[in-house]
C-alpha positions in Angstrom: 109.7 128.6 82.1 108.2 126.1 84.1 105.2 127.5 86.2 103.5 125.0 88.3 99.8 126.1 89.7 99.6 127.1 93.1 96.7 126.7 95.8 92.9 125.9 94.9 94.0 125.5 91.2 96.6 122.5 92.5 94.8 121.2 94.7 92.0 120.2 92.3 94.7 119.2 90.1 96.4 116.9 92.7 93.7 113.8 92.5 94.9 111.0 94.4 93.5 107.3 93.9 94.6 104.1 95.3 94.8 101.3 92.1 96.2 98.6 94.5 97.4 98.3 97.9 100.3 100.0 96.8 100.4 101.9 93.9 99.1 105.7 94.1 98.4 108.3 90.8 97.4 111.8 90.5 97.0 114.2 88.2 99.2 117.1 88.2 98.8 120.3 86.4 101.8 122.4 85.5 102.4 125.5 83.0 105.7 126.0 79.9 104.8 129.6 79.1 101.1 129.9 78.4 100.2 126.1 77.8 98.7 124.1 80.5 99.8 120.7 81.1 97.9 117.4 82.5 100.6 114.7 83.3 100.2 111.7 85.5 102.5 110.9 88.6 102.4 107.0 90.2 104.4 105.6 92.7 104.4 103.0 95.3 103.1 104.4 98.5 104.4 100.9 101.0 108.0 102.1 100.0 109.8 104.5 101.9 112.4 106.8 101.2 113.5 108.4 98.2 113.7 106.6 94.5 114.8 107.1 90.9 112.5 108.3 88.8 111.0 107.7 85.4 109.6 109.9 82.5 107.2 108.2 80.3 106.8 110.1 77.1 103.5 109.4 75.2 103.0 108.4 71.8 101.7 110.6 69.1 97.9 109.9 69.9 98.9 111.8 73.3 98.9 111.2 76.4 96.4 108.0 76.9 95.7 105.7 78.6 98.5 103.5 77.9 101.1 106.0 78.5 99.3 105.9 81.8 99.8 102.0 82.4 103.1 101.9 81.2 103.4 104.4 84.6 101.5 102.1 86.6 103.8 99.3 85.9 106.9 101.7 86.7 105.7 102.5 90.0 104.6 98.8 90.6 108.8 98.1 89.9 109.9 100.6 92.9 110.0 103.7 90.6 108.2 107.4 90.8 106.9 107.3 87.3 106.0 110.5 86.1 103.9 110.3 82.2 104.5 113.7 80.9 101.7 115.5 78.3 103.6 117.3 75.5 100.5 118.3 73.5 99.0 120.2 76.2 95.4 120.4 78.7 96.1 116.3 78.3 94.9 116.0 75.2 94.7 113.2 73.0 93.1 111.8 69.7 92.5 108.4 67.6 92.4 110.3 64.4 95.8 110.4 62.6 95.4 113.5 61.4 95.4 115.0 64.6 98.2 113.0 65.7 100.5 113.9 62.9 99.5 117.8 63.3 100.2 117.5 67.1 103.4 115.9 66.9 104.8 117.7 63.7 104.6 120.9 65.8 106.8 119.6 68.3 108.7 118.2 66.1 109.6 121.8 64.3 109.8 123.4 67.4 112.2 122.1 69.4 113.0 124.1 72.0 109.2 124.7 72.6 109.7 120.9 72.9 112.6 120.6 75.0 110.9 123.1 77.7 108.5 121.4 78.1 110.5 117.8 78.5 112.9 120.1 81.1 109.7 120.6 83.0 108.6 116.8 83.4 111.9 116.7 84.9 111.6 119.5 87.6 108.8 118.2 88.6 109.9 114.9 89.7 112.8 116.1 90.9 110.9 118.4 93.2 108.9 115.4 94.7 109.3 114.5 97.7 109.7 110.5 97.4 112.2 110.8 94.5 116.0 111.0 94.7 117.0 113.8 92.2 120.3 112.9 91.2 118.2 109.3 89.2 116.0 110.2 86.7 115.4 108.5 83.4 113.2 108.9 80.3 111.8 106.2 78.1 109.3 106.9 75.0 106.9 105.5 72.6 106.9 106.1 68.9 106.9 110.2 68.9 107.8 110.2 72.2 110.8 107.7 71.5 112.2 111.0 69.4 111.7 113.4 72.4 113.5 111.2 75.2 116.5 111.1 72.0 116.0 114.7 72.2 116.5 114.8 75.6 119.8 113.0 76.0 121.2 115.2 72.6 120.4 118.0 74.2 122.0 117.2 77.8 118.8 117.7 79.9 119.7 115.9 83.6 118.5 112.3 83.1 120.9 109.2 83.2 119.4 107.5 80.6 116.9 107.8 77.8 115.3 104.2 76.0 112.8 104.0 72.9 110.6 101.6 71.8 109.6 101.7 68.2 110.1 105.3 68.2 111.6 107.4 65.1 115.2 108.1 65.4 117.0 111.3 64.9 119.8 112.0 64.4 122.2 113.8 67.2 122.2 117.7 65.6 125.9 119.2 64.9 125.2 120.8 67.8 126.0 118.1 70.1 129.4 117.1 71.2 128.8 114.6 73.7 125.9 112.6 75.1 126.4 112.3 78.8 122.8 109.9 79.0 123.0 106.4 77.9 120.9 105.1 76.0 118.6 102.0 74.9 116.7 101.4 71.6 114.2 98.9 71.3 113.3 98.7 67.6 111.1 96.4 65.4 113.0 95.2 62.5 110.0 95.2 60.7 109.1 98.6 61.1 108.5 100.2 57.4 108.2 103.4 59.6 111.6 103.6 60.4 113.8 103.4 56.9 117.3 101.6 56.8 119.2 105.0 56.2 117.8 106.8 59.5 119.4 103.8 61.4 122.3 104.4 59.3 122.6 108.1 60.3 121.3 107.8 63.8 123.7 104.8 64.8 126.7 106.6 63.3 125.8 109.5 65.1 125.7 108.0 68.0 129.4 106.6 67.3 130.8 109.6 66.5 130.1 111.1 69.3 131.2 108.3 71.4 127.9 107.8 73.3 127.3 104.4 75.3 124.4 102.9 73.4 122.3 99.9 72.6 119.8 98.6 69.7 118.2 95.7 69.8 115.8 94.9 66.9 112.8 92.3 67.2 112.6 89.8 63.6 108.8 90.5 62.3 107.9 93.3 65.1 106.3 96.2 63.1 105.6 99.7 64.3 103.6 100.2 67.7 104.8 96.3 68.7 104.5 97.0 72.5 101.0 98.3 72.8 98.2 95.6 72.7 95.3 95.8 70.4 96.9 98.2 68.3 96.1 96.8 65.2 92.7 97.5 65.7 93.3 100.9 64.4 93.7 99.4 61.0 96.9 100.9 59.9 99.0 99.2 57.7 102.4 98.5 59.8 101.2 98.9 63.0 101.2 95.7 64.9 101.5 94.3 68.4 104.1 91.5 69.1 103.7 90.2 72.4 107.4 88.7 72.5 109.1 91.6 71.5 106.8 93.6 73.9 107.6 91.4 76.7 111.1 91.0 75.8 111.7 94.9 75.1 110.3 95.5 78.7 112.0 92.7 80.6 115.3 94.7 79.0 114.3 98.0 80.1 113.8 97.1 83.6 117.8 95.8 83.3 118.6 98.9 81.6 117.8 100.9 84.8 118.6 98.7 87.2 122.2 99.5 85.5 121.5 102.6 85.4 120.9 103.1 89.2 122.5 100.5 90.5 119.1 98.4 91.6 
């Protein structure tokens, strides 16, 4: 159950900065159960009234600073962007290891996963400059499986995209996908075999969902996020065409999506 913290404990929590002469973050604190959450809200503060809004789901290094831009640039576009922290207290690492340990216990628990997704989206729905009724989710790499998560398992968002993010497939479970949904994918990506595309895009069919791929020729794995073949992992790459593409498709993608 979603628990958000209540008086000195928020308000220490809520730390507001100015980045420009628009865009506003802070962090907010919020509970699933007995783990504490960090995530990070921006938004334009010169536009008034109420606006969709965005969940940015980190990669599996947690939720960094890039997860963090990527929400800067959303609220810089008109949206609420919310970057969610599924690890928990905020955390985050450089050390595979960690990552994979992180993420694979999300990954086996689901609905420990899923609750905590559900509460990223009560909590921008509860804000007061976003209009409820338009929220979407986008993801990188891990967090590309969570926002496909998300729209299998009918949580209230319009839309989910991924970029380079693994691709499950929809569980028996599912009988329809209500969310639409955008994949941005490097066709390079040894991280992401042939037969999971095979799987997930049939999936996808079977179930009559309304969905897009579009691959990137040469993009490996990571291809949006600058500098990260600095971490000296074979297959991880950045591709500053398919990164610039992939985003100048996602901001079409919601403008579809809420009619902007």
């Amino acid at each position: 159950m979603f628990k958000p913290l209540a008086g000195a404990a928020l308000a220490a929590a809520l730390l507001a900065s100015p980045l420009s002469a628009a865009v506003v973050t802070k962090t907010v604190e919020y509970k699933v159960g007995d783990t504490n959450l960090r995530g990070f809200l921006a938004w334009d503060d010169a536009h008034h009234g109420k606006r969709p809004a965005v969940i940015v789901v980190h990669e599996w290094w947690g939720l960094n600073d890039y997860a963090k831009e990527r929400a800067k640039q959303l609220a810089a576009l008109g949206y609420v962007a919310f970057a969610a922290d599924m690890y928990g207290d905020g955390k985050t690492t450089d050390h595979p290891e960690d990552a994979g340990k992180w993420a694979t216990a999300i990954s086996q628990n689901l609905p420990e996963g899923l609750a905590r997704a559900k509460a990223a989206i009560e909590l921008v729905k509860a804000d007061p400059h976003v209009d409820g009724a338009k929220v979407a989710a986008i993801g990188y790499c891990f967090g590309g499986a969570v926002v496909m998560h998300m729209a299998y398992a009918g949580l209230d968002v319009k839309g989910v995209a991924s970029f380079h993010g693994s691709l499950p497939t929809a569980p028996e479970t599912t009988t329809a996908i209500a969310a639409k949904i955008a994949v941005y994918h490097g066709a390079a990506d040894a991280f992401v075999p042939a037969t999971q595309i095979q799987n997930f895009t049939a999936a996808l069919d079977k179930l009559k969902a309304d969905w897009s791929m579009t691959s990137y020729g040469g993009a490996v794995h990571s291809f949006t996020v600058a500098g990260s073949e600095n971490r000296k992992i074979p297959g991880i790459a950045h591709d500053a065409s398919a990164d610039r593409r992939s985003w100048a498709s996602l901001q079409s993608f919601l403008g579809e999506l809420f009619g902007r």
